[in-house]
C-alpha positions in Angstrom: 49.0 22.3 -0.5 45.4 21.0 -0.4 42.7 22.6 2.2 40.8 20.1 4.7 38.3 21.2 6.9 37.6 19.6 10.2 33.8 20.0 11.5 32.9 19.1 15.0 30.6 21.3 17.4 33.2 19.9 20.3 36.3 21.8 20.7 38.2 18.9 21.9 37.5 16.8 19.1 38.4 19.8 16.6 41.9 20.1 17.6 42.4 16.5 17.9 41.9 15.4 15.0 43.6 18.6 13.5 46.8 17.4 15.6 46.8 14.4 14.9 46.7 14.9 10.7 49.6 17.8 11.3 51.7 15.0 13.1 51.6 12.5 10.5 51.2 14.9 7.3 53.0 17.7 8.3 53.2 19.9 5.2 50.4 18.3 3.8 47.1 19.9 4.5 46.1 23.6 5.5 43.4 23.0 7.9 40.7 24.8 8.8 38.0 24.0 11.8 34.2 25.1 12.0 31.4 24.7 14.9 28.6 23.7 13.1 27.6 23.2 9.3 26.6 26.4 8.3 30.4 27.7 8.9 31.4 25.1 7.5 29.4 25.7 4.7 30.5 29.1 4.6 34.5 28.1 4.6 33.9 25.6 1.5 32.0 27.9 -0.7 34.8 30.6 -0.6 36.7 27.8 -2.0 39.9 25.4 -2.3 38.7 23.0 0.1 39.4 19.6 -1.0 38.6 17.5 1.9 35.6 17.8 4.4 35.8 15.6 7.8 32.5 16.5 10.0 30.7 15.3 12.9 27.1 13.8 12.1 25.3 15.4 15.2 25.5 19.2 15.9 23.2 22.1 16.7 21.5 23.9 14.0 22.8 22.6 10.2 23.7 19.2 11.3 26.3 17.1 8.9 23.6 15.1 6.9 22.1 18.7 5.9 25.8 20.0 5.2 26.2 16.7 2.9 23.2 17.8 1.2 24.4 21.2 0.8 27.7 20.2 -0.6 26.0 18.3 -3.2 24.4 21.3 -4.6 28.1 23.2 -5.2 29.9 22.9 -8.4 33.0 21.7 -7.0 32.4 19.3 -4.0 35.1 18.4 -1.8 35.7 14.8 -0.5 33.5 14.1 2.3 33.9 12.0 5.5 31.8 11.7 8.3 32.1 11.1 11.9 29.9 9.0 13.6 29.1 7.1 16.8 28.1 3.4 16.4 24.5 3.9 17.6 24.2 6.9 14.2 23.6 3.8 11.8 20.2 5.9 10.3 22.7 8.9 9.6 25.4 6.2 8.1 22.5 5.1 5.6 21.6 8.6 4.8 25.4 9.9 3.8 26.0 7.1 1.7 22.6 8.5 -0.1 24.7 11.9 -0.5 27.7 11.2 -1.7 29.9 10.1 1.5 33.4 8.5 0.8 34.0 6.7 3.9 33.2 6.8 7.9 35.2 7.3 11.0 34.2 6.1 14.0 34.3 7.6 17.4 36.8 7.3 19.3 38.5 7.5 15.7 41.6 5.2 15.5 44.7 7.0 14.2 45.6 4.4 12.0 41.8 4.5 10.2 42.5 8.3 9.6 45.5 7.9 8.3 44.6 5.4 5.7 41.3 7.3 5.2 43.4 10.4 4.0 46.0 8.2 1.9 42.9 6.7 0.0 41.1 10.8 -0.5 45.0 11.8 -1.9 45.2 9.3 -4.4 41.4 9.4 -5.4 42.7 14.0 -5.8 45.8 13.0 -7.6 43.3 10.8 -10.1 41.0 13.9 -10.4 44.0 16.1 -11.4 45.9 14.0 -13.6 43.1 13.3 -15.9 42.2 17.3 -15.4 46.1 17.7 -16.8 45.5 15.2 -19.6 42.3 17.5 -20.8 43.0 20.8 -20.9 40.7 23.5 -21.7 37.8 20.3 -21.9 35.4 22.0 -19.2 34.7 25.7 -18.0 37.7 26.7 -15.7 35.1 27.7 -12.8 33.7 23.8 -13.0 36.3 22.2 -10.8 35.1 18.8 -11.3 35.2 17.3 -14.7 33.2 14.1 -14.3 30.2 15.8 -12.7 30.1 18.3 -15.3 31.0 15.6 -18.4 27.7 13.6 -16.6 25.4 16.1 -16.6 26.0 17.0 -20.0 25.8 13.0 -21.3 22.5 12.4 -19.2 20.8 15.9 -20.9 21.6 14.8 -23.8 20.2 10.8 -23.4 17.1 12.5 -21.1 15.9 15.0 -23.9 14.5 13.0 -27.4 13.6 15.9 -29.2 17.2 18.0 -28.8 18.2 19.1 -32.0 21.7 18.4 -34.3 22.7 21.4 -33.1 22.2 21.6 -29.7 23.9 17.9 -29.2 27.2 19.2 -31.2 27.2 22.3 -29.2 26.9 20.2 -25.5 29.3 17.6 -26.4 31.8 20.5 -27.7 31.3 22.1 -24.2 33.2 18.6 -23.0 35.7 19.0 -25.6 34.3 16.2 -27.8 34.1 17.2 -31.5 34.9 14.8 -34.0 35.5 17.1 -37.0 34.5 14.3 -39.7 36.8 11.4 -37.8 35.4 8.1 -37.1 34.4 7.5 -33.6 32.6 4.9 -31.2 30.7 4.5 -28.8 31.0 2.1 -25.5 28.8 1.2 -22.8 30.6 -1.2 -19.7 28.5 -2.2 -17.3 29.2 -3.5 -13.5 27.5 -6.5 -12.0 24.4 -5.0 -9.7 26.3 -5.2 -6.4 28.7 -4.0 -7.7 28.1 -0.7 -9.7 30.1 2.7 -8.6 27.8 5.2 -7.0 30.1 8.1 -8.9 32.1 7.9 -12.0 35.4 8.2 -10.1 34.8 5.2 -8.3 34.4 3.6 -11.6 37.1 5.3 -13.4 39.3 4.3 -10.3 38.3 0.5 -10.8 38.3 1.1 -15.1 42.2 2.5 -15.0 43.0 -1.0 -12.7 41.9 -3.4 -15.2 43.2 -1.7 -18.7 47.1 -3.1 -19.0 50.0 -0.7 -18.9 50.2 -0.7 -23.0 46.7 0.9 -23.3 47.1 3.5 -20.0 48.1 6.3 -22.6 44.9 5.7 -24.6 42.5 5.7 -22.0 44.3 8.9 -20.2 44.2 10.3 -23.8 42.8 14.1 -24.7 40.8 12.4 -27.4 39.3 9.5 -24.9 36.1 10.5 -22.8 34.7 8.8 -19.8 31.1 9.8 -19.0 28.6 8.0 -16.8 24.7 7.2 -17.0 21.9 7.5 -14.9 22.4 3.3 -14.5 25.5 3.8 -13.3 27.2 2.0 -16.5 30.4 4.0 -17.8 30.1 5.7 -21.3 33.5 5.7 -23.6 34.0 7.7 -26.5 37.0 7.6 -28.3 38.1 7.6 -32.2 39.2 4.6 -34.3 39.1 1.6 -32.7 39.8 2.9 -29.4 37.2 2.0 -27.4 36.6 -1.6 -28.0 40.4 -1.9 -27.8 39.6 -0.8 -24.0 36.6 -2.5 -23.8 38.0 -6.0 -24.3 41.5 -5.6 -23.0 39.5 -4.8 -19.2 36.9 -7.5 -20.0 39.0 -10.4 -21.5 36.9 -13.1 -23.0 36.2 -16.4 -21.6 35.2 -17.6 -18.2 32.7 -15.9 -15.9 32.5 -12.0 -16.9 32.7 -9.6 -14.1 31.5 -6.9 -16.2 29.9 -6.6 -19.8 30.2 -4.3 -22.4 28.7 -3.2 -25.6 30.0 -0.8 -28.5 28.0 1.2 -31.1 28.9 1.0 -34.9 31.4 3.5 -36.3 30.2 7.2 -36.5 31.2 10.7 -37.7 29.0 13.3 -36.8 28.4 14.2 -32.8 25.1 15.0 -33.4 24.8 10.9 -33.8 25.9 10.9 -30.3 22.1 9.6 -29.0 22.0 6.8 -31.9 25.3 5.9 -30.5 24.4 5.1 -27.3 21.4 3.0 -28.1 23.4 0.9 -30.6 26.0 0.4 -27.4 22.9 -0.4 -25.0 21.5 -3.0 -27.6 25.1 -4.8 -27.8 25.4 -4.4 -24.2 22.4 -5.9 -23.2 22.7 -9.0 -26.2 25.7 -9.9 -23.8 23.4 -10.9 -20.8 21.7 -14.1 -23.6 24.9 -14.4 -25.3 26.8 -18.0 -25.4 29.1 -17.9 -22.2 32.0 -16.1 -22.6 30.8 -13.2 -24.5 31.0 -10.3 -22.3 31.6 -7.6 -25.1 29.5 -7.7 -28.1 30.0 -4.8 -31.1 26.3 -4.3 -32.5 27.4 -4.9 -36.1 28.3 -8.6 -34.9 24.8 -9.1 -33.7 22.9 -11.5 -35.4 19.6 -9.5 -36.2 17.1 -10.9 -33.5 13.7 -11.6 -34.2 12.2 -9.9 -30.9 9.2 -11.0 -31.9 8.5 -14.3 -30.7 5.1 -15.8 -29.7 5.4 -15.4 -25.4 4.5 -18.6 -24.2 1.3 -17.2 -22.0 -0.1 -20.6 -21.9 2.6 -22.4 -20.6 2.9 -19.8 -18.0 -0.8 -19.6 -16.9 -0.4 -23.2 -16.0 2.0 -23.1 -13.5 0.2 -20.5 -12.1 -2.2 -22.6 -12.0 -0.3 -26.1 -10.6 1.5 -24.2 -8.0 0.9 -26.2 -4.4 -0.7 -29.0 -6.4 2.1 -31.5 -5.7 3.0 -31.3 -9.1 6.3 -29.4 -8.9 7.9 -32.2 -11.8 5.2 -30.8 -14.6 5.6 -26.9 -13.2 9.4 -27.5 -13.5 9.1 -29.0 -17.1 7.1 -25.9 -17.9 9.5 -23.5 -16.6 12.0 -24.7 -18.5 10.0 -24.1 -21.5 9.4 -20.9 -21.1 13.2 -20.1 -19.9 14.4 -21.9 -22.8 18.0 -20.3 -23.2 18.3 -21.1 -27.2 14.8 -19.7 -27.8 16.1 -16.6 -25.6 19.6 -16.4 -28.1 17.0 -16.4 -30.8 14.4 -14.0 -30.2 16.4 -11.2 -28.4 16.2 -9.4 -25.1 13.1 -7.6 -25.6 11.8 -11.4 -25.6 13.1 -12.6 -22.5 11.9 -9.0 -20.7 8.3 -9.5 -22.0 8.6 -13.3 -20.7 10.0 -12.1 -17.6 7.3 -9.6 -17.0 4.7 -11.8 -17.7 6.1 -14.2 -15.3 5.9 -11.8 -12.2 2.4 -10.6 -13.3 1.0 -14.0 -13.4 2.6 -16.2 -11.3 4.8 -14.1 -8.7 3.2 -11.3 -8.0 -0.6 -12.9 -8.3 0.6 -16.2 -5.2 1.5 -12.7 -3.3 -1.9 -11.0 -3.9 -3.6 -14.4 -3.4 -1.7 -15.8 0.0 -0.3 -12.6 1.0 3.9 -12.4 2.4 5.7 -14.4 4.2 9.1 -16.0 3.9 11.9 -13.6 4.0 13.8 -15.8 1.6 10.9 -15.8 -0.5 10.7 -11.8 -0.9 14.4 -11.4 -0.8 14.3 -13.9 -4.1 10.9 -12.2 -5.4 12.7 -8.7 -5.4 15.4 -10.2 -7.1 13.6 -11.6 -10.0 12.4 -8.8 -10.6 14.1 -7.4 -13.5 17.1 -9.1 -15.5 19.1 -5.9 -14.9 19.7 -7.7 -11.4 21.5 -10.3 -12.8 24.8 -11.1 -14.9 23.7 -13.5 -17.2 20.7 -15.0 -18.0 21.2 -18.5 -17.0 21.3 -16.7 -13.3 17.8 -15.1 -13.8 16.6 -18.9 -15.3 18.4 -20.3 -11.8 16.9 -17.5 -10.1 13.1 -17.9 -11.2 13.7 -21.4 -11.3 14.4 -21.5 -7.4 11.6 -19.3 -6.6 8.9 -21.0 -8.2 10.1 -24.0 -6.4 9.7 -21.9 -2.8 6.3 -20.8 -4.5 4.8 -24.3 -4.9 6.0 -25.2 -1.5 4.4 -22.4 -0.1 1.3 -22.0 -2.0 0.8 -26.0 -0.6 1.6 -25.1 2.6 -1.4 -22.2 2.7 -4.1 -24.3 0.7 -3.2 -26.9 2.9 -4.1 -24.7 6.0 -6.8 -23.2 4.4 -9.0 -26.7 3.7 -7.7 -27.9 7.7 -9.1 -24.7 8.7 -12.5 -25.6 6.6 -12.4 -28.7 9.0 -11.5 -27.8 12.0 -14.5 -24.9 11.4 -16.8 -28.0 11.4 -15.0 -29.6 14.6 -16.3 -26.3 16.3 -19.8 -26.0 15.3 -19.8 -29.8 15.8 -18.8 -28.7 19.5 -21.0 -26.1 20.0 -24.0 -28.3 19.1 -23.1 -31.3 21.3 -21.1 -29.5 24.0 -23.7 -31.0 26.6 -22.3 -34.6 25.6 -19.2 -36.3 26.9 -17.1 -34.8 24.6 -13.5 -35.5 24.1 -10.7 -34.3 21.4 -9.9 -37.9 20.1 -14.2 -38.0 19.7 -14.5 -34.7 17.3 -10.8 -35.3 15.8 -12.4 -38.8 14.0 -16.1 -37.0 13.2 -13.6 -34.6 11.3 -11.5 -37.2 9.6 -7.9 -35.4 10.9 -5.1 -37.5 12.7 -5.7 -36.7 16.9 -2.2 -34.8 16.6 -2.3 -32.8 13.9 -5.4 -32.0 14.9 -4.6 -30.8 18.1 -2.0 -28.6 16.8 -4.1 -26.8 14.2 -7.1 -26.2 16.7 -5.2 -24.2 18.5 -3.7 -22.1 15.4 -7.1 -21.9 14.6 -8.8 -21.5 17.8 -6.1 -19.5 20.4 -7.1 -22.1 22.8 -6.6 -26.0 23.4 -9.7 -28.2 23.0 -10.6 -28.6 26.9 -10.1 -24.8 27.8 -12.2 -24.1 24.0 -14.9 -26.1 25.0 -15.2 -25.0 28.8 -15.9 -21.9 27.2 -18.5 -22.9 25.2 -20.2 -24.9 28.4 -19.9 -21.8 30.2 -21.4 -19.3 27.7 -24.3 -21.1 27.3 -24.2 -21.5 31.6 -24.2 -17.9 31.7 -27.2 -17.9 29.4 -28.7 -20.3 31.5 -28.3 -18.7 34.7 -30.1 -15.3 33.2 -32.7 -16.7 31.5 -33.9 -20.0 33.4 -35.0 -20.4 37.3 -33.4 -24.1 37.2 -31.1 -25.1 39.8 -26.9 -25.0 39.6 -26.7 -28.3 39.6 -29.2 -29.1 36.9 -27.3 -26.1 34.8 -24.2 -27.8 35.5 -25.5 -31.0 34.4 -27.4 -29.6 31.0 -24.0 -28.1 29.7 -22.3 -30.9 30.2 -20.4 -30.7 33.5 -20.2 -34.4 35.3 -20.7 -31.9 38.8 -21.8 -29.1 40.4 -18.3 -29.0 42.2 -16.1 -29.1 38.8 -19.0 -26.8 37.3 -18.1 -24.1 40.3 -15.2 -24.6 40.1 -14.8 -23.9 36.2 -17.0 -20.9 36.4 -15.4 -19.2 39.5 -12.0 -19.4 36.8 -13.5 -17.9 34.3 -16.3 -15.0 35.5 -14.0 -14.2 38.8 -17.3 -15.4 40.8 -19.4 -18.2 41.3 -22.4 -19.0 39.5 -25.1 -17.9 42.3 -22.8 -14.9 42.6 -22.9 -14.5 38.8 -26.8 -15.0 38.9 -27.3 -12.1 41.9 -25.0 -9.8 40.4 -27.2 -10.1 36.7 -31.1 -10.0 38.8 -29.4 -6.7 40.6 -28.1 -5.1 37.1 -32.0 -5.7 35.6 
């Protein structure tokens, strides 16, 4: 019988959901109910819980901090939260610790239910594969994948770790290969599409191998690990793991996943050479000819990786960006995204290219024009690295599509930037001549721009249309006027370009809140 724990800080809610698991799984669970997180915390640290449901908001330890908790224990129980649909910043912040799914208040039977169906098979996974291996991991570790991990990612994260040391962590998984051949195998999900945890992608791995090879990859001798990229790491001996490799990623068509596989080995303490033979295959499958989604690195053709990058060719369409000349930019682009010159020269190549290409042309329209299309930075962030993409003719389409939005845009903001140059002059122009009978369709021609378009950009420019702008240039320099002259309203009215001393008043009073003479009194009082 398997232990779940029900957290809640109301009572109510606690026994509900207790009754309502007993009814449908009777026999199933022995459940336990806590206030708060830290007795929950207590109850799952004494042990043999398997299954945690909690609230998100209680007093004291809330369940975001008792997620965080959990994540520290050696064996962590499966985790579900309880939320409300207005906790969506909580949501975000369990799926950053390791929640495997969400029930929403009022919970639905029916979502429970099939919540706790999905946590029993993912525990009967866990414990078959535990059966498979015995004695593999320390009998107080109660999670193998975690621990198998940790162990892989000390190993890849420390360059200088000795023969010895590598044998002796790889025997403390159970892996020794006692002079046998071995390989090693990289697979590797599509970006949205990568497990967060190894069972996930064990769960999704055990789906695609056929029935015929289920005994191999459930084998004592067959070890699953993953890597801090989220790609799952296969040892096995012989042949095994390319066997499993291509049987889940058959060739031909468009790969889901990809997967590389290191050259033959005997020694563990060759474990690190392994894995980088497996990463280079792996990663020759994202320029390989379609179709090729798992490469062995002793079919590689030897790349030359080191190819002249076409700087040149890139600095100009930096350079012809918003020109009008998107024809040559495109021709250039394809140049440089060549996929044959790619094949040849290896992926180091095409990551040089492709950081070259956001140095000089993506990041520098940014740093020139600043942000602004969402499309635009969703595709920016994309193109970012290739390891957001499947296959390189998607990172070509990809770059391709955003140096098209680029030269659109760059046009777009050079264009404003030379009407702005303009309508500057349309404004000093004003502000010498505003005594005149001015008019838009007058200063529109003196500035060569069509009468709409330059109405429209005024007002980007200006905040204001061109009558209310150029009242308040007649009426700064009335103001002026009225301080520093002792001539009449009417003959202010008339130097500034009003046609009356009416419309002048009238003007004024809608601007200052007073008339003129009022303005006038009120500024000889002040000094």
């Amino acid at each position: 019988m398997r232990k779940l724990l029900i957290v809640d800080d109301e009572k109510n809610i606690r026994l509900g959901v207790s009754s309502m698991i007993r009814r449908e799984f009777a026999g199933t669970y022995e459940i336990e109910l806590a206030s708060d997180g830290e007795e929950a915390l207590r109850i799952v640290r004494d042990g043999g819980v398997h299954i945690v449901i909690t609230d998100i908001r209680m007093p004291g330890m809330d369940g975001i901090a008792l997620l965080r908790e959990l994540q520290t224990l050696p064996v962590k129980p499966l985790v579900f939260i309880l939320s409300g649909h207005d906790d969506f910043a909580y949501a975000k912040e369990a799926i950053r610790n390791g929640v495997k799914g969400y029930l929403l208040k009022p919970i639905v039977r029916e979502e429970l239910y099939e919540a706790l169906r999905q946590a029993e098979k993912e525990l009967d996974r866990q414990q078959a594969r535990q059966e498979a291996q015995p004695g593999k991991f320390p009998a107080d570790s109660g999670e193998l994948e975690s621990f198998h991990s940790s162990q892989l990612n000390y190993i890849l994260m420390h360059p200088d770790m000795d023969a010895a040391e590598i044998r002796q962590r790889l025997a403390t998984v159970g892996f020794t290969d006692n002079g046998s051949v071995w390989r090693l195998g990289l697979l590797r999900f599509p970006p949205d599409l990568r497990p967060r945890e190894l069972d996930e992608g064990l769960a999704r791995l055990e789906r695609l191998v056929p029935p015929d090879l289920q005994p191999l990859l459930n084998s004592a001798s067959t070890f699953v690990f993953m890597d801090k990229d989220r790609s799952l790491v296969l040892l096995a001996p012989g042949d095994g793991v390319p066997r499993l490799l291509r049987a889940a990623v058959p060739a031909g068509g468009r790969p889901l996943l990809r997967g590389g596989v290191s050259r033959e080995k005997s020694d563990a303490a060759l474990f690190k050479e392994a894995y980088r033979e497996a990463l280079r295959a792996l990663r020759s499958t994202f320029i390989a000819s379609a179709g090729c989604s798992v490469q062995l690195v002793e079919e590689l053709e030897e790349k030359r990786d080191r190819g002249e990058i076409p700087r040149e060719h890139i600095r100009q369409i930096s350079n012809k960006l918003g020109t009008g000349r998107l024809g040559e930019i495109k021709a250039l682009l394809a140049h440089v995204l060549d996929a044959r010159t790619a094949r040849e020269e290896g992926v180091a190549y095409v990551e040089a290219v492709s950081s070259l290409l956001n140095k000089d042309v993506f990041d520098q329209v940014f740093h020139t024009y600043g942000e602004q299309s969402v499309e635009i930075l969703r595709i920016y962030k994309k193109a970012g690295t290739i390891d957001n993409f499947e296959h390189y003719h998607e990172y070509a389409d990809c770059a391709e599509r955003l140096v098209e939005l680029l030269d659109e845009y760059v046009g777009r903001m050079k264009q404003v930037h030379v009407d702005h140059i303009e309508i500057k002059r349309a404004v000093k122009y004003m502000e010498e001549n505003y005594a005149r009978d001015l008019n838009m369709a007058m200063v529109s021609n003196y500035v060569s721009l069509n009468y709409t378009y330059f109405s429209k950009i005024f007002k980007e420019y200006t905040g204001d249309n061109f009558v209310g702008y150029l009242k308040k240039i007649r009426i700064s320099r009335a103001k002026e006027l009225l301080e520093s002259s002792h001539n009449k309203v009417y003959e202010i009215a008339e130097q500034v370009g009003f046609e009356n001393t009416k419309l002048f008043t009238r003007v004024f009073k809608e601007k200052e809140g007073i008339t003129p003479q009022e303005y006038r009194a009120k500024r000889y009082m002040e000094g």
